[in-house]
Each structure stands twice: as structure tokens, then as C-alpha cells.
N, C-alpha and C positions, 0 to 999 in steps of 0.2 A: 598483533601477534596471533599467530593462527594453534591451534589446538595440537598439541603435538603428543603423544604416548611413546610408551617405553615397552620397546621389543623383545621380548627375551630372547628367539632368533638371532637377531642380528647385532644384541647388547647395545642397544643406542635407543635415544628419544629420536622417533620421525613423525613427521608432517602426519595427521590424520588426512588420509581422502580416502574416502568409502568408494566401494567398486563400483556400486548404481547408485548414489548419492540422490536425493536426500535419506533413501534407505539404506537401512546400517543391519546385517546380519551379525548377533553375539549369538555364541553357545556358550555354555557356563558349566563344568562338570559338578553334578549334581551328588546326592547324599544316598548313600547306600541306606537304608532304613533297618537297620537290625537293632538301636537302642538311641536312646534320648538323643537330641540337639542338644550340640557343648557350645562351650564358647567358640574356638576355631570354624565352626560352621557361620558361625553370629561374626567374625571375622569380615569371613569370604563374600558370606550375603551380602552384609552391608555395601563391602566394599564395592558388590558390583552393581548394588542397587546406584548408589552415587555415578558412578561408572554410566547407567543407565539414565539416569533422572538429568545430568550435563548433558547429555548428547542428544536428550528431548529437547530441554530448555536452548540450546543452541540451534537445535531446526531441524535435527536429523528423526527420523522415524522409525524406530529399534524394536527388530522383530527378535524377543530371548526366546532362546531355545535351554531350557536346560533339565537333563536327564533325571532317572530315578532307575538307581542299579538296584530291582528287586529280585536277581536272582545273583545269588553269592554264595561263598561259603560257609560267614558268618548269619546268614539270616537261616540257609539251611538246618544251621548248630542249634540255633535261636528256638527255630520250630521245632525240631527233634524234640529240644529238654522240654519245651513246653504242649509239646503234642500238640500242636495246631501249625498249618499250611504256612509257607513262605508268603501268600498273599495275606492271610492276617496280621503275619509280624511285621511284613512291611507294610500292610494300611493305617496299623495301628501307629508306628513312628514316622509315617508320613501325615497323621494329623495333627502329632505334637508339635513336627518339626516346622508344619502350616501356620497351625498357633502364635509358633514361639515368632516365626517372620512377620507375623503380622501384627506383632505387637511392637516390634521394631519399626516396624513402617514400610519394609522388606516391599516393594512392589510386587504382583504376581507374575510369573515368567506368561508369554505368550502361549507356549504349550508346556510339558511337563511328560514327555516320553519315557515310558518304559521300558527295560530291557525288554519283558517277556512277551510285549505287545510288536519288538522286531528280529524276531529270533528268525527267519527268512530271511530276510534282510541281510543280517550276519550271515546267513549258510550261503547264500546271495557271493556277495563278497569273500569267503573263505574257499570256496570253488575256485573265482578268478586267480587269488592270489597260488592257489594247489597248479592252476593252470601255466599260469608263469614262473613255475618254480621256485619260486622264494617261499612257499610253505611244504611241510613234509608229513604223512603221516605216520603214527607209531605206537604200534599199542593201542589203539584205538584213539588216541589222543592226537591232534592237528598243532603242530609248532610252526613258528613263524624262524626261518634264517637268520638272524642278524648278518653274518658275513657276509648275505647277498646286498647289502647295504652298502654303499661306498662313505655316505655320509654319518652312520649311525654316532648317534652323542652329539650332533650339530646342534641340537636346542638346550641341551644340560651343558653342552661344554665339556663333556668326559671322554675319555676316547677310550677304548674297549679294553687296553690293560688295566688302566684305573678304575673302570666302570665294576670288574670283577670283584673286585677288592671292597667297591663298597657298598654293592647292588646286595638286595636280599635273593639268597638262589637258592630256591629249593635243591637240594640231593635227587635227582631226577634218572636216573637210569636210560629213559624212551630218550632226551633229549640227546641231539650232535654236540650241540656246544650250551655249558653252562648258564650263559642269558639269554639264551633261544624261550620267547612266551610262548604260553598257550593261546592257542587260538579256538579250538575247542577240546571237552573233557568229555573221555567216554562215558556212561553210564555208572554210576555207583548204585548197588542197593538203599533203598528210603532216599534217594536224593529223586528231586524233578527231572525229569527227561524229554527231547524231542528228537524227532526219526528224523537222519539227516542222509544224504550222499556216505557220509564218513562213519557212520553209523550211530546207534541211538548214544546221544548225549547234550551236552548242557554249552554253549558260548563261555569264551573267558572272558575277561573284564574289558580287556585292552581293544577288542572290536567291536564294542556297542556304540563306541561314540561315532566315530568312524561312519560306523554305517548311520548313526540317527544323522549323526549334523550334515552330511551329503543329501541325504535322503526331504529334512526340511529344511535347507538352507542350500542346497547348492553346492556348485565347488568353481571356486573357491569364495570363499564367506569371510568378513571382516575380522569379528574379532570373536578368540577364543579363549578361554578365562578359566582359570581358577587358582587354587594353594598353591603356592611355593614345591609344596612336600608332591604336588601331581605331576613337575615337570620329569623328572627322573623316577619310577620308567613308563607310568601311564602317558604322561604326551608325548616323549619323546618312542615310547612304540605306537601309539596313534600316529604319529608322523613318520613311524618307520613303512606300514601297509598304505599309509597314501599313496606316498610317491611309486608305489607299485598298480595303485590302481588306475591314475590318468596322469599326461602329459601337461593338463592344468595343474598349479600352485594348490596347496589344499587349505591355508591360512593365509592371509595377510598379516595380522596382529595377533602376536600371542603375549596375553596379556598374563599376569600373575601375582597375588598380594602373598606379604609376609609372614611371618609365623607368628603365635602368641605364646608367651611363655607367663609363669605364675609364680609370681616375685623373682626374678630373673633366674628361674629353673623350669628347662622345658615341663609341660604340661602334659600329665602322664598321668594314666589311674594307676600303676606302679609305684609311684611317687606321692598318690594319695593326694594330689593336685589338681584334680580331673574336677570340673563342674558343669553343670548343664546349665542352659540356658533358665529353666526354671528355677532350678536355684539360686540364680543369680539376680530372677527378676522378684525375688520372694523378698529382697535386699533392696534391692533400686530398682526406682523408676525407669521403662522400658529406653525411656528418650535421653534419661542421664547413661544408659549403658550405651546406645547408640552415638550420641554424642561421645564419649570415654572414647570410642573407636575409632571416629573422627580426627582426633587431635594428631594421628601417628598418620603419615604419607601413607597409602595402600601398601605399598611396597615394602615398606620398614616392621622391622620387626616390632613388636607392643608389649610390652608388661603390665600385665594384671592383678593390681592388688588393691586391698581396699581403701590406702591414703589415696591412691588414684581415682577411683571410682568417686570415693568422697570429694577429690578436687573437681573432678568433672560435673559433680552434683552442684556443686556450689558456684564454679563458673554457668551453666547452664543456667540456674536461676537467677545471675546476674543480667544473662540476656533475656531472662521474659520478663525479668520487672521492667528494664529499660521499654518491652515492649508494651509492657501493661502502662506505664508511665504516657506513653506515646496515645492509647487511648483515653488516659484520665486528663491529660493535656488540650487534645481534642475536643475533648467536653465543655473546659475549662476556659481555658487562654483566651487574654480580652487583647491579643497581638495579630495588629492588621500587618506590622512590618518588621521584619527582623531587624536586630540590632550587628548580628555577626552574618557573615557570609556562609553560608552552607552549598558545596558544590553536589549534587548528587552526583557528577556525571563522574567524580574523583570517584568515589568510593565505588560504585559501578567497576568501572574500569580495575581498578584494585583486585576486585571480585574475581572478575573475569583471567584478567591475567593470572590470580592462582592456580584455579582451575584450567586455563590454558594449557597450564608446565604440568601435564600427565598427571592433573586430578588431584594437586594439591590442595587437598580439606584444611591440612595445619597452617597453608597461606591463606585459605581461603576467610578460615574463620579467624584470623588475626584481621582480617578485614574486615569483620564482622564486630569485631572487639572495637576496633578504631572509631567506625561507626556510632557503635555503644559509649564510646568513651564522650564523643561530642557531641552527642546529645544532652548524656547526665551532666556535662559542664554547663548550656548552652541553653536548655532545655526555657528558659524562661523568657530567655531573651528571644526565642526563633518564634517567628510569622506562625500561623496555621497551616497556611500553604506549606511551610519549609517542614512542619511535623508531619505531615501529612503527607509530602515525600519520603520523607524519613521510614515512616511507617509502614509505605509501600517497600520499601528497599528491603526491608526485614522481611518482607512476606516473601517477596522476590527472590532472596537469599536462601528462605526459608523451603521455598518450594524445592530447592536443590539438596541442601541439606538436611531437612527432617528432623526440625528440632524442636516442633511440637508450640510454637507459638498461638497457631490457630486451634487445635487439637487440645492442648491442654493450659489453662491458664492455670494461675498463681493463685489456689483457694485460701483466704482466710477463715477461721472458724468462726461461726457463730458468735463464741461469747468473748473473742476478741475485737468483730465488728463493736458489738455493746458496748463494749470498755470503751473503742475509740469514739463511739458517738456520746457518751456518758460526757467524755473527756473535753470536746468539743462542746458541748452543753457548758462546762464547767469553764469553759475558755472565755464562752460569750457571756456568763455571770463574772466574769474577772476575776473568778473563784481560782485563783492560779495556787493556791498550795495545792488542792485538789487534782487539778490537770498536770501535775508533779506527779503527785500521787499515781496517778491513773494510769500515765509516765511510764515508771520504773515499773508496775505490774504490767503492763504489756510486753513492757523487754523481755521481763523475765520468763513468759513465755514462747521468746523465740523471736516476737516480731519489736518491732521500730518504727513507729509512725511518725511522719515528715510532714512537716508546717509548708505551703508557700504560699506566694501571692494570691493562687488561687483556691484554695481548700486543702483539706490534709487527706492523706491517702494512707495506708497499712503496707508493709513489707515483711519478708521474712527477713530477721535480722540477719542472716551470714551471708546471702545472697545482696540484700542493701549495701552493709558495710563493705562487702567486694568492688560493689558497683561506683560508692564513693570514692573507693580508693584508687578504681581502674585499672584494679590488678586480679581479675579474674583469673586470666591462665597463668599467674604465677605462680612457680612451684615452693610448693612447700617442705623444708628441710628438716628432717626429725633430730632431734637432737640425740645424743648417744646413748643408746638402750633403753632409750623407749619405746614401749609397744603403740600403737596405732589401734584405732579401733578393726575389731576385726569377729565380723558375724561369720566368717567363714571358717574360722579357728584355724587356720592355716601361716597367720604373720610369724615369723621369727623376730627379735631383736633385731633392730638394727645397727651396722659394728660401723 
């Protein structure tokens, strides 16, 4: 099976082939910097880091491009109330927002263009499009036509009666028609400016990408990415000025993840549902929110609450003990021959083929589970060689996924190491009411220590008992009106 993604164009899963193969041009619509990374950003990221990290792992060589809108009207607002420059309020949420990715695992994009670094560029492009008359000036303000579009709404799917009804339209006076964009904004007092053909003023949103991803990537370029919430009207006006600017295609794949919502009500700081990535990682582990993210298809919409988070925690830790298990086995095991058959080439392939079908994580890591599962049955009776397969596949898996096997292991504390080796002391005196003893206080701290043939080892108990049971991603059903744990003070009852 060959690698196939899902076109928002054209509404169909097609064939991945890159234009100049083995290089793969992505651009990725990037984060306006006027306040914190939320979750919806922590979404997108992800979603395209995966996106990215497959299509390495498969052979291709993925030059990201993706932007940083640091001139807007909310960073404008930003700077005004705070009396300092559009460039500080955006350097300053472009370090958070660096942070917060790289605590995820968020690869770094190859470049990271700014709006104010291609303001040319734009005047560049808004001249052409003035030349061929599909843009207009008025009031000093530059709109783009929609009518001279034959195809407009081709990538949203709306066609222009409907698009009115449910597009956001400013009350615009200068404009012809209602969802005609701005292409450039005259000059406002206290706002930035630059001297153009059209006179002094500021680029609108809709034409930065436009010019940046022509400008480092070419035209046309493989795949173009981001929210759900960007197709309708930023990509779909980014693809309305293309097709005015050359007779080549301007995308091949236009790619697009889901939306998040907060206990199944969209996420909204109106709704007092709104949270940042910091807050969230003040709660959980960077790689249990990463993972969380994983379990929903790119595409699919996700709900974010904290039995979720908690179940993603707990499955998570079922796959690094299996992995920690995989090194204390290695150490251990007196097995020159397995007893059962272990294929890698199965679970391999399992792998593959999820990720195949347009970047299925949720198939991909039930592959991963599978894997997990036959081990922790198995695990005694398999060869060295066959753990040691095993072990690679996880790292292998893990390299695509990012779920922190290498990166983070499984700490025990201190004075529960103690207790277990007190314990085992107490085992080899045949001191066994003792090692009972010893026992039930390690539980009750959380962990579980496991006997086998070859020495005992320490787990976290909720994480073990998952792993025993091999039902990590099983969901968990709350029973009626009960509350769930919840540091974000946000759960309701559930009915």
C-alpha cells in the first residue's frame, strides 16, 4: 500500500507523489503572536509534526516552511495597551509559543518567515494582481474581486450565496461586494506603516502566505497545511490570488486537522474554556498531552477533558513500562530460544499500513498496543534476539510518534527503590511475612513490584495494572454524576 492523504480540494484520499521526489515542499500556516499558545495551536503543531516525522521516516526530505504573522491587528491592540512595539509582543509569544513546541517534541520548521521581513514581496504581488484587474483600489485601501473568480469556494465547498451568510463581513463602505478581502490597509495613526505604489500602509493577512510559500518553495509545492477554521477564507483567498498570479497549479495537497473542543463545547475564552498550553502542561506530562492528541485521526475532531488526559496518561505509561520491561529483560533473560513465534515483519507492516491511510496515529498506535500486548504475555518465554527486536520496533515506532520512550523513562523514587530491595532482602531470608509486608506498602504508594524468573522489578501501579490487563486504550465510562478529577475546574456532571 502506498501512502495516500486526504485533499481538501478535491475531497478524496489520493496517491501521495511529491513533484521532485524524494523532496517534499510543506508550508504550514503559522501563529499570529499576540498572546499565549492554547491547545488548538498544540493541535495543529502536532499534527503536522507527525505529518512531517512519516514522510522523513519513509525517505522523503521535508523542507517546512511555516510563517509567523507579526503584523496584525490584534498584536497592534496588544502593543498599544501595553505601550511597546508590535515586535516585542510578537518576540515575546513567539518564545512561549517555541517553548511550549518544544516541549511537545514539535520539530523545528526549516525556516520561520515573517510577515514584516516580506512586505515587498506582498506590494510585489498586489501590483500584479491591481495589473490584471481582479484587485481594486479605494480609499486608500487595495481589495481583491471575488467575482473575477470563476471557481471561488472550490476549496471550502460554499458557493458565494451561502459563503455570505456565513462568512465574518466587516460593514465596509470602500468595498464592491461584501466578501471582497483586503489586500492592503491604508495607514492608521499609532499603527506601523510602509510606503507602497498604493500608498503608505500595512499588507492584509490573506497575502503573506501567498507571497512567502512562492517565494521559498516555489510553485507549485506539495503540501499546504493547517486548522480546519483556516480553510474558509484565509486558504480559500490564498487560492483565490494564485490562480491570478501564474498558469502553474499553486498546491498540490492541501492538507487540514480538526478542531478541539472542551468537554464537548467548542473552546472559547467566552465560554471560560480557553487554556494555554502552559496550563495544561502545569497538569500533565508534555508527552502524555502529546500522546492525548494522537489517539483522534488529524482530521477528526478531539475533546479535551481531564478523564481523557488522565486515560492518555495511564495508557502512555503502559507503553513505557512495557518498554522499560524490554530493557530489564535484556539485562536479565537466561533465553537463547524463544518458545513462541514473534513475527516483527507483522507488526511492522501493521504500523505502516496505518500511517499509510492519510496518517492514521489512532491505527497506528493500536499497533503499538498489539505489539505491547505480546510482549507483556510472552515476555518470558521470547529469545533475547526476539526482545531485542521487539525493542527496536518501539524505538522505531517511536521515532514517528514521539512518545518519549527514549527521552523520558519511568522514575521510581528513592524510598520506594529501598523498600523493594529491603523486600527482596527479606525474600532471600524467607522472611515472607516481611516481604508481605513490604508488599502492601509499596502499593500503597502507587507502585507494584513484579516477581519473575529473572529478578523483580518496580512499576507504577495504574500504568502495570493496564498493562496486565491489555487494555490501555480502553475507555473509561463514568458512572452517573460523577465528577472526574479535574485541576482545571472546568468538568461538569456527567448526565
Amino acid at each position: 500500500m502506498s501512502l495516500k492523504v486526504y485533499n481538501t480540494l478535491s475531497r478524496q484520499k489520493e496517491e501521495f507523489i511529491p513533484l521532485n521526489a524524494p523532496e517534499v515542499g510543506m508550508y504550514v500556516c503559522g501563529i499570529t503572536p499576540y498572546d499565549e499558545t492554547h491547545l488548538g495551536h498544540a493541535r495543529a503543531y502536532v499534527s503536522f509534526d507527525i505529518i512531517r516525522r512519516y514522510l522523513e521516516y519513509s525517505g522523503f526530505k521535508v523542507v517546512h516552511i511555516q510563517n509567523i504573522t507579526d503584523i496584525d491587528d490584534k498584536i497592534i491592540k496588544k502593543g498599544n495597551e501595553e505601550k511597546k512595539t508590535i515586535g516585542e509582543i510578537s518576540d515575546r509569544y513567539n518564545a512561549s509559543f517555541f517553548e511550549a513546541m518544544d516541549r511537545l517534541k514539535v520539530k523545528r520548521a526549516a525556516k520561520y518567515p515573517k510577515a514584516t521581513e516580506y512586505v515587498q514581496e506582498m506590494m510585489d504581488l498586489i501590483s500584479r494582481l491591481l495589473q490584471k484587474g481582479v484587485a481594486y483600489e479605494s480609499g486608500g485601501d487595495v481589495y481583491f474581486d471575488i467575482t473575477k473568480v470563476k471557481d471561488y469556494g472550490a476549496l471550502s465547498g460554499r458557493d458565494i450565496e451561502g459563503m455570505q451568510a456565513g462568512a465574518r463581513v466587516e460593514i465596509n463602505e470602500k468595498k464592491k461586494g461584501p466578501l471582497d478581502f483586503v489586500l492592503w490597509k491604508a495607514a492608521k495613526e499609532g499603527e506601523p506603516s510602509w510606503d507602497s505604489p498604493f500608498g503608505k500602509g500595512r499588507p492584509g493577512w490573506h497575502t503573506e502566505c501567498v507571497a512567502m510559500s512562492q517565494q521559498l518553495l516555489g510553485r507549485p509545492f506539495d503540501i499546504h497545511g493547517g486548522g480546519a477554521d483556516l480553510i474558509f477564507p484565509h486558504h480559500e483567498n490564498e487560492l483565490a490570488q494564485a490562480s491570478y498570479l501564474s498558469d502553474k497549479p499553486f498546491v498540490k495537497y492541501w492538507l487540514h486537522n480538526g478542531f478541539i473542543t472542551i468537554n464537548k463545547e467548542k473552546m472559547s475564552k467566552s465560554l471560560g474554556n480557553y487554556f494555554t498550553i502552559a496550563e495544561v502542561l502545569k497538569q500533565y506530562d508534555p508527552m502524555t498531552v502529546r500522546y492525548f492528541l494522537l489517539r483522534t485521526h488529524y482530521r477528526g475532531p478531539i475533546n479535551f477533558s481531564c478523564a481523557d488526559l488522565d486515560e492518555a496518561k495511564a495508557a502512555l505509561e503502559g507503553i513505557k513500562n512495557a518498554y522499560q520491561d524490554t530493557l530489564f529483560m535484556l539485562k536479565n533473560t537466561k533465553n537463547d530460544k524463544s518458545e513462541v513465534k514473534f513475527d516483527a515483519k507483522y507488526f511492522k507492516e501493521k504500523f505502516i499500513q496505518a500511517m499509510d491511510d492519510d496518517f492514521n496515529t489512532s491505527a497506528a498506535l493500536a499497533a503499538v498496543f498489539e505489539l505491547v500486548r505480546f510482549f507483556n504475555e510472552h515476555k518470558f518465554k521470547l529469545s533475547g534476539e526476539d526482545i531485542t527486536n521487539i525493542k527496536h520496533l518501539m524505538e522505531e515506532f517511536n521515532s514517528v510518534l514521539q512518545l518519549g520512550l527514549k527521552e523520558s523513562r519511568i522514575e521510581v523514587k528513592e524510598d520506594i527503590n529501598a523498600l523493594a530491595d529491603q523486600r527482596i532482602k527479606a525474600r532471600n531470608d524467607k522472611d515472607f511475612a516481611l516481604a508481605d509486608k513490604l508488599r502492601v506498602e509499596i502499593e500503597s504508594k502507587g507502585y507494584i513490584i513484579e516477581d519473575t524468573p529473572f529478578g523483580s522489578f518496580v512499576k507504577k501501579k495504574e500504568a502495570a495494572l493496564r498493562q496486565a490487563q491489555g487494555k490501555a486504550e480502553e475507555k473509561t465510562e463514568e458512572k452517573k454524576g460523577k465528577t472526574v478529577s479535574d485541576p482545571f475546574h472546568f468538568n461538569k456532571k456527567s448526565k
